[in-house]
Every structure is written in structure tokens, then in C-alpha cells.
N, C-alpha and C positions, 0 to 999 in steps of 0.2 A: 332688805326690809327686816327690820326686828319681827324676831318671831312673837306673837301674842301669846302663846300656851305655854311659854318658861319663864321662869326666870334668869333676870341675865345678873353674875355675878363677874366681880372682875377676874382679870386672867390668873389662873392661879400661877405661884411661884415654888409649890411644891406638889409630888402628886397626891392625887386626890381621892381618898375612901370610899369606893363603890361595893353593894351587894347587889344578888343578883336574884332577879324574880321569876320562877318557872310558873307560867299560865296552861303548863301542858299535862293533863294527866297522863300520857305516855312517860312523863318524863318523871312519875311519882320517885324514883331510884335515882332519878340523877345527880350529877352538882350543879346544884343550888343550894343555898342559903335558905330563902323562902320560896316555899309551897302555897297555892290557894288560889282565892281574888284580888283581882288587882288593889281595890281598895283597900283590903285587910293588910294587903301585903306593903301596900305603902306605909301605912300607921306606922308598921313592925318596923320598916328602914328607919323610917325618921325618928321611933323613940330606943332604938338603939345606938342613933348616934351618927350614924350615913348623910354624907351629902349628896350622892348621886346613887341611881340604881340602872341595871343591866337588864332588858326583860328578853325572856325566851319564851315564846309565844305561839300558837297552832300555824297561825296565818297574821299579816295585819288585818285582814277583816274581823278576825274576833278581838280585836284591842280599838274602843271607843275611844275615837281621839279626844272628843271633848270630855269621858270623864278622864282620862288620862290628862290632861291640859287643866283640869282645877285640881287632880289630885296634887302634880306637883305645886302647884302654888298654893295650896292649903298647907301642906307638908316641908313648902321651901326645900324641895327636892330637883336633881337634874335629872334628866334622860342623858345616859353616858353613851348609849349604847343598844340596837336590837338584834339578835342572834334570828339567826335564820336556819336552822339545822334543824328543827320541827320538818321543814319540806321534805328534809332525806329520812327524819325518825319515825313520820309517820305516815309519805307519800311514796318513801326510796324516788326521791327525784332529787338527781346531781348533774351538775354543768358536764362531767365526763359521760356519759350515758351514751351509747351507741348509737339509741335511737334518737333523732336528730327531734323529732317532734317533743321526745318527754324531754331534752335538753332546752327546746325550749320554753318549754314548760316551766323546767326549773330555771329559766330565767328573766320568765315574766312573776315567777315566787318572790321570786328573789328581790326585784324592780320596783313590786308592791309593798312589799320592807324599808326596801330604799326610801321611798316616796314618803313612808310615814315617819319612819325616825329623821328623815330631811325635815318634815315640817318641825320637829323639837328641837334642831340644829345638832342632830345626831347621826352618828354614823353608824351601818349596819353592818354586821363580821358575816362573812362567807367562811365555815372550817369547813364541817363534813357535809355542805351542801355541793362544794368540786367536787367531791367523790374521790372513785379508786377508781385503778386502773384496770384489774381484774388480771389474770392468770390470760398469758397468747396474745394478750394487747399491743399494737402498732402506735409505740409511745409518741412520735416525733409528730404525726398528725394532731392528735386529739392533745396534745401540750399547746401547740397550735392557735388551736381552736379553743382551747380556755384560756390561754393568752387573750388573745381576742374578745374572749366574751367577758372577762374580767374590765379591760377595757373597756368595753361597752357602758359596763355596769357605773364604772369608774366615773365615765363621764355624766351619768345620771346623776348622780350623788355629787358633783361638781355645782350639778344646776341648781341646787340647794345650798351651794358652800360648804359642803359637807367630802370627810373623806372615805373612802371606802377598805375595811379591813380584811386580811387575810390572816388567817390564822393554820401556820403548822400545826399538825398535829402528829403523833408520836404512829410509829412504824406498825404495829396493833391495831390503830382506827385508821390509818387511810397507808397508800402506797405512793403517794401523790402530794410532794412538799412537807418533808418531815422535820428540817430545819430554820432557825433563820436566815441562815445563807441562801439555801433553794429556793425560801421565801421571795426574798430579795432578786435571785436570779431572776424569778418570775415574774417581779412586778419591772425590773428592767428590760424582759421582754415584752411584756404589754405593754410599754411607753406612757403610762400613766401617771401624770405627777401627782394628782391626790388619793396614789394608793398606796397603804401602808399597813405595816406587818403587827400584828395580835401577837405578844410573847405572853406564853403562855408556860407557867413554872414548873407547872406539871409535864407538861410533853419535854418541854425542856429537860427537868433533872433526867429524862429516860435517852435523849437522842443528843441533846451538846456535852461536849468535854467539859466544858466549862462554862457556867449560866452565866455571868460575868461577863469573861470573854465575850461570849455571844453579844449578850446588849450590846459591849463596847462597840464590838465590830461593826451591829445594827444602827449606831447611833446616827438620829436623823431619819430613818425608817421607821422608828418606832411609835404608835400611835395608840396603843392601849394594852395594857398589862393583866392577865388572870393572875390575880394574886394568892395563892395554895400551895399546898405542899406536897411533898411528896408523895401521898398515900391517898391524895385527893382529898386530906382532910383540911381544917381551916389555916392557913399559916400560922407556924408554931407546933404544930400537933404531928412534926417529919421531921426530918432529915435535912432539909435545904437550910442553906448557911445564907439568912435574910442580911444578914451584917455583912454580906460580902456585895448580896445584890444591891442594899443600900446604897454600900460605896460606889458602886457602879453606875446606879442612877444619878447620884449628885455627881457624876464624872461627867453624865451625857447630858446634864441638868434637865433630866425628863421632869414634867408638870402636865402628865395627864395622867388619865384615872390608874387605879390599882383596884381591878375590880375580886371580890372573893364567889368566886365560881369554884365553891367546895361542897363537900358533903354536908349535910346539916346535924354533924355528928357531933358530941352525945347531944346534943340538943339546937335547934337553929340559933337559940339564945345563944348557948355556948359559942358555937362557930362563930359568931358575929362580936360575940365580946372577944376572942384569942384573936382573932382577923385584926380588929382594931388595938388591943395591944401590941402586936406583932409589927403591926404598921407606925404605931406613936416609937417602941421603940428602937427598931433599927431603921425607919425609913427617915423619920424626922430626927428624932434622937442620936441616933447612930452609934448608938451603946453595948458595949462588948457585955454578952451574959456571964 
């Protein structure tokens, strides 16, 4: 059933310019692009030039689905995407958790996410909601059991048509799938077909040899892109060779989003205008500086 609260465009054939909205005042420091209300924050996507936005949000109970449901269609905006890492930033509830009750905890957090970016025909990213492993931890059970509950999750987000993402993250924030290979490992452990891996630029430049490589090897697993740089700042503003990861995308002809989950330095304006230069010329363009 077509969803009523988006709009539906046709499939794209390249990927697709997302920023990214924190609803979390814990998260005043983080990367994001835009800070605030949701409404404010939508206006800012769309008169910057975004067709899709990423929310990072306390809970889904604090995200209105019907204003959320006329904001994009006022705005001719998609939902790409909802992070769910609010449960561990501001509950510390993750799928590894000892305790089996706050495990499940964090995986009815989790569920509640699922359920609402499934009605926008969006998928929800698990990063530092699995957690870490912790220092004396008996790996082989509790990999297991997030197997498992990934799994679980997996087949939720199924019932929506929707896929479910995992996101490496870099050896610093978690101890628990630092790669896209691990990644990958784990979602062939979980036997999930609509689970699939967040490459994320940033963790990447710190833990693959090669960012490149990596997609290649990913190709086919990969289901949504943080688009930043090296410093966490907007792509363009680092180190990472975008003309290399270009060519890579058009090798694995990825056509989903490129979300900029960066700092909103020196200004969120700024961040969002280098993002989208960044994006027009090595992702479309594919132009040597």
C-alpha cells in the first residue's frame, strides 16, 4: 500500500543528497547539519537544496508523525532514514547489554523506530545502539545473540518493506563491527536478506585501507552512505579522496542516499552548501580538482 505521508518519486538513478536533522538536545555537539525543531529544521533542508533528510531523534514518541507527514510534502522532502543512537546517548541502552531485560529494552527502542520510519517507507540505522563489548566479555555468546536480535529487528522492517541498516563504526566508539567486512560478516550471520550495511566515511577513512576497496568489496550490501569527511567536517573540508569514492559508486552503481552526517562547522549553511558542492562535483560530475 502506498504510503500516504511521502511523497513518492521515481527511482533514482544516481545517489541522492541527504542532510541530517538532530531533535536531541544531548546531541547539541554532534554531527548534524541541522539543530532545533523539526519544522524549522525542514524549511533549512529544503531551501538549501536537499531532497531527503536523516532524523536523529530522543525517541519516536517525540516525532509527530502527522506533522512530520505534511512537513515533507509541504517541503517535497523524503525521510531517507531514522537513527536510533539517542537510546544508547541518552538511555546507555544497547542490544550487547548483559542485562538481558535492558537488552530488551533496547530492543523494543529500537522496534518503535522501526515502526515509524516503516510508515515513511524508511529504514532505521542500528550504529551505537549494539553497543560494545566491554573489557572480560565472552564474545562468541553475546555476537550470538545480536545476531539474532538484528534478525529479529530485520524481519520487522521487512513488514513495512523497508530495510534495516547497520552501521560500523570506527574502533574509538564501539569494539563491536568496526568494518565493512565485519559488517557484512554479521549480517551473513543473522541470515537476514533486508539487512544492510551504513558506510559511513568517517569511520571508514579511520579503519579501511582503502574506502574504495571497501564499497567495491561491499557492493550489493550497501544501503545508505554518511557523506563527511575526514575531521567530521562537511565533505570537502578533509582529507578523503571523494573523486576516488565517486568512481567507486558508479562501479557498484549505488542510487541511494549520500546522507552529510557532519559537523555544522563554520556554519550549518556552510556545511550544506561544501556537502552539496562536494556531492555535484565528484559524485555526479566526477571531476578531477
Amino acid at each position: 500500500m502506498a504510503n500516504p505521508n511521502s511523497l513518492q518519486y521515481p527511482a533514482p538513478s544516481a545517489p541522492v543528497p541527504c542532510i541530517t536533522i538532530s531533535l536531541v538536545p544531548e546531541a547539541r555537539r554532534g554531527p548534524f547539519v541541522l539543530h532545533g525543531d523539526l519544522a524549522t529544521c525542514l524549511q533549512q533542508a529544503r531551501a538549501a537544496g536537499f531532497q531527503a533528510i536523516e532524523i536523529f531523534a530522543r525517541s519516536a514518541d517525540e516525532i509527530d508523525e502527522r506533522e512530520l507527514g505534511a512537513g515533507l510534502r509541504r517541503h517535497r522532502l523524503t525521510l531517507a532514514a531514522l537513527g536510533t543512537g539517542a537510546g544508547f546517548l541518552v538511555r546507555r541502552l544497547h542490544l550487547l547489554d548483559a542485562d538481558q531485560s535492558r537488552r530488551l529494552e533496547a530492543v523494543r527502542f529500537i522496534q518503535e523506530i522501526i515502526d515509524l520510519a516503516g510508515h515513511f517507507g524508511a529504514p532505521a540505522i542500528i550504529g551505537s545502539m549494539r553497543g560494545r563489548f566491554g573489557p572480560g566479555r565472552r564474545r562468541r555468546g553475546a555476537v550470538a545473540r545480536l545476531a539474532d536480535d538484528l534478525a529479529t529487528l530485520a524481519q520487522s522492517a521487512s513488514r513495512h518493506g523497508t530495510i534495516l541498516l547497520l552501521e560500523p563504526l570506527n574502533r574509538y566508539e564501539s569494539d563491536c563491527v568496526n568494518t565493512l567486512a565485519e559488517g557484512a560478516a554479521l549480517i551473513a550471520r543473522s541470515g537476514a536478506p533486508n539487512l544492510r550495511l551504513l558506510a559511513d566515511c568517517f569511520h571508514m577513512n579511520i579503519e579501511e585501507r582503502s574506502i574504495p576497496a571497501a564499497l567495491r568489496q561491499a557492493a550489493g550490501l550497501i544501503g545508505h552512505i554518511h557523506f563527511v569527511d575526514s575531521n567530521r567536517r562537511a565533505a570537502g573540508a578533509g582529507h578523503i579522496d571523494f573523486t576516488a569514492i565517486g568512481e567507486a559508486l558508479r562501479d557498484i552503481a549505488y542510487a541511494g542516499h549520500l546522507s552529510a552526517e557532519a559537523l555544522p562547522l563554520p556554519t550549518a549553511q556552510a556545511a550544506a552548501r561544501l556537502t552539496l558542492a562536494t556531492y555535484t562535483r565528484h559524485i555526479i560530475q566526477g571531476t578531477v580538482p
